[in-house]
Each structure stands twice: as C-alpha cells, then as structure tokens.
C-alpha positions, 0 to 999 in steps of 0.5 A, a space after each residue: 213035639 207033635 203037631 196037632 193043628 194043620 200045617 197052616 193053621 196060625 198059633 197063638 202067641 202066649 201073650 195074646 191068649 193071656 191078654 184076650 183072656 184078661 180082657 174077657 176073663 167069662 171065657 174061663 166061665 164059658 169052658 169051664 172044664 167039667 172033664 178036667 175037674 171031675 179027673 182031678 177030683 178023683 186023683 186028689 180027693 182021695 188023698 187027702 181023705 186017706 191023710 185024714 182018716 187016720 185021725 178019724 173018718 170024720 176028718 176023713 169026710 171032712 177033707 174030703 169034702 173040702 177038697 172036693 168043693 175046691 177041686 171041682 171049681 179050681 180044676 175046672 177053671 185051670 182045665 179052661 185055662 189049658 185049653 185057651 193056652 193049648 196052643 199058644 207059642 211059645 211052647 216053653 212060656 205056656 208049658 212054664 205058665 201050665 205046669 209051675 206058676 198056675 199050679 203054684 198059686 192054685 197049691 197055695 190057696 189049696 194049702 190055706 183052705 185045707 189050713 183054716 179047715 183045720 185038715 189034719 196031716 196036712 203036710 203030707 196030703 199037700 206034698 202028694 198034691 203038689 206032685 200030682 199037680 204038677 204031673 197032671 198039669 203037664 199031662 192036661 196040655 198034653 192030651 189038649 194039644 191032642 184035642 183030648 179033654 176039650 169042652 165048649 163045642 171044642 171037644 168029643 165025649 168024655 167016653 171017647 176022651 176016655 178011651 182015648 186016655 191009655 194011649 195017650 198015656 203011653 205017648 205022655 210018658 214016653 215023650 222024654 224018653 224019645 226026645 233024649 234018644 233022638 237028641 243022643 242020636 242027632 249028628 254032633 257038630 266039630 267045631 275046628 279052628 
C-alpha cells in the first residue's frame, strides 16, 4: 500500500490506538467526523427514502428522517474512529476492524432502529446498506491514510477534500487490480529437491 507518512514517522500499533481510545473514548467526541457523516448521509439517506416511498411519501420521509438522524451520529463517530485507526500496524487488523467488525455492530443498530420505527422494506434498503457500508468503509481508511477527510486540525477543507476525492477514487478502485498485476508479474520461486 502507499505510504503516506515519512519514512521515520513511528506508526501506531492496533492495539495501542484501541486502548488510548478506550481510555479516553472523548477523543471520538473531539473528531467527531462531520465530513464522513455528511458523505455517508448523502449515499445512505436516499436509499432508504426510495425503499420506502414505494409505500407512500409519508414512510418515505419518515425513513429518511431516521436514517438521517442516525447517519449523522454513527457515521460521524466511526468517521473518528477511521481517523484514530489510520494508521495504525497492522494493516490487515485495522483493515479487518474498519471494514467488518464496526460496520457490522453499526449495521445491526441501524437494522433495529429502522425496525422499531417500522420502515417498510426494510430488508432490501439494509441489504443495499450493508454493501455501501462495507464499500465506503474501505474507501474512508483509503482516502484518511491520504490525509483526505480528516477533522480536528488534522485535515484540509471539505472543498479541497472534495476535489481531491475523484482521484483518489480512481486509486481506490484501481488498488486490487495493481496488487493482482504486480503479485502475477513478481518472480515465482522453484523449490528443488
């Protein structure tokens, strides 16, 4: 993967940034990450208004209106998380934790508001969620590890951000392909006996 931080820049464990995290959970507070809540409002809030208004525009509002409430809290928070996680060693723990486990707890609380709230199709808008989650979960380490997103004196502003998403886009999307073309085309070892 790219590096972004100076050669002798010291990266973080996973395990350290969790524990300084659990011993100081206002940190999420502090970064709160409007930039990532607003994003994922706009990609998530109109899926459920869509699964929704089929039944009327009423329910449509009504879904809307949830998942904009909870969107803008959760997303905002995990958007914290990613950044405090950023950079942290393992790459494959802190990819594992971003893109599965915290989307998965925050799936489920989405799934069980939306339920008592009584949104209607409810099985297809989360379906299409829990894609979306996954996806931009990935995409939001992505682009933090590319000092893209940041918040708290960290970042650059959210029009620079911004602009600076197409291409970083482009480099998400074009990541695996790379890493599949450089692993085919690295030098195979013969073992002999």
């Amino acid at each position: 993967m790219h590096r972004v931080t100076p050669p002798d820049a010291v990266e973080p464990s996973f395990f350290a940034v969790l524990f300084q995290l659990i011993c100081r959970p206002q940190k999420l507070v502090q970064l709160w990450n409007w930039k990532a809540a607003v994003l994922s409002l706009i990609l998530r809030g109109p899926v459920f208004f869509a699964a929704s208004l089929r039944v009327s525009l009423s329910a449509g509002l009504s879904a809307l209106a949830t998942e904009s409430v909870f969107c803008m809290a959760i997303a905002g928070f995990y958007g914290a998380v990613a950044q405090s996680f950023r950079m942290a060693q393992p790459q494959w723990l802190t990819l594992l934790f971003l893109t599965v486990i915290l989307p998965a707890i925050f799936q489920a609380l989405e799934y069980l508001l939306h339920w008592i709230r009584g949104t209607p199709h409810l099985g297809l808008a989360e379906l299409f969620s829990i894609l979306v989650s996954g996806i931009s979960a990935a995409f939001n380490w992505y682009v933090m590890r590319r000092n893209t997103l940041l918040v708290g004196g960290q970042g650059t502003g959210f029009a620079t951000d911004l602009r600076r998403l197409p291409r970083l886009f482009y480099g998400f999307v074009a990541t695996l392909p790379r890493l599949l073309l450089a692993r085919r085309k690295a030098p195979r070892s013969h073992c002999t006996v």
